[in-house]
C-alpha positions in Angstrom: 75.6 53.9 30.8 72.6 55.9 29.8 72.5 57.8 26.9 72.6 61.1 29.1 75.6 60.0 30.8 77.2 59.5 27.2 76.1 62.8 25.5 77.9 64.3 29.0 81.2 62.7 28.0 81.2 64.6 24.6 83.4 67.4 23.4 81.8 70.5 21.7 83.9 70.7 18.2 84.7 74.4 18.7 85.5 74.4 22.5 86.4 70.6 23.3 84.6 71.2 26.3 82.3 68.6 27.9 80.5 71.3 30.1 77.0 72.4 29.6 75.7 69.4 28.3 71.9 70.1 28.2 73.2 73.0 25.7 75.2 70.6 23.5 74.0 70.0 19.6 74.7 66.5 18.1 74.7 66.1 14.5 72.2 64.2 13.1 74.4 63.2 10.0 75.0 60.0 8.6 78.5 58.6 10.2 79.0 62.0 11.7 79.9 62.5 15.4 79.9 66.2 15.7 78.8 68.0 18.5 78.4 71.9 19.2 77.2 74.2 22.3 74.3 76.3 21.2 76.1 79.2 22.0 79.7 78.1 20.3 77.5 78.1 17.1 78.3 81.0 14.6 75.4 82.3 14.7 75.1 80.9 18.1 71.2 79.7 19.2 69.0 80.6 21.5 67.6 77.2 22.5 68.1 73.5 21.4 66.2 73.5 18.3 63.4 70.8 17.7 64.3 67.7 15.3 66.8 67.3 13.0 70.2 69.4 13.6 73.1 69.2 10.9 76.5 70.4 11.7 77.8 73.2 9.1 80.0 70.9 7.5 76.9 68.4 7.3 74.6 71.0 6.0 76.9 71.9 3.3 77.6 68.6 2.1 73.8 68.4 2.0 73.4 65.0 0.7 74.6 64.1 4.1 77.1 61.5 3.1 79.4 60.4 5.6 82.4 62.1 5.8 85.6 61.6 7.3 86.8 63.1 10.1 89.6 65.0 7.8 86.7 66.2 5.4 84.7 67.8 8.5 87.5 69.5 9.8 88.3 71.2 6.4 84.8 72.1 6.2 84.5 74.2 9.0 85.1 77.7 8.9 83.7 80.1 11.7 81.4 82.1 9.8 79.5 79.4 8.3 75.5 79.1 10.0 74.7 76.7 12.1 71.1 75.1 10.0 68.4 73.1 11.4 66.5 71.3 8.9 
């Protein structure tokens, strides 16, 4: 398995969908596994952004210390900005 076949096989966070993947964000956080659509982003993104992307509950953490799963989910509300740093 490639690694474009894998990124197909994963859920967006806000829509569990697998669809769209060329429009799908993965989190460049330590021990994170987020991923995100572009456009299920609050405020959702044009375009893929170039290098580094940080969930919302990543970039407010912002030492980037893994987190568990239960920690992400409480961290997520729909207002907060999607951030690439």
């Amino acid at each position: 398995m490639d690694e474009e076949d894998e990124i197909e096989d994963v859920a967006c966070f806000e829509c569990d969908s697998t669809a769209n993947a060329c429009k799908m964000l993965l989190c460049d956080g330590p021990g994170c596994d987020s991923a995100y659509h572009t456009f299920c982003l609050r405020p959702k993104l044009r375009a893929v952004p170039a290098g580094n992307w940080y969930c919302p509950a990543c970039h407010k953490a912002r030492n980037f210390a893994p987190a568990t799963a239960a920690d992400r989910d409480a961290a997520m509300v729909d207002d907060h900005p999607a951030v690439n740093t």
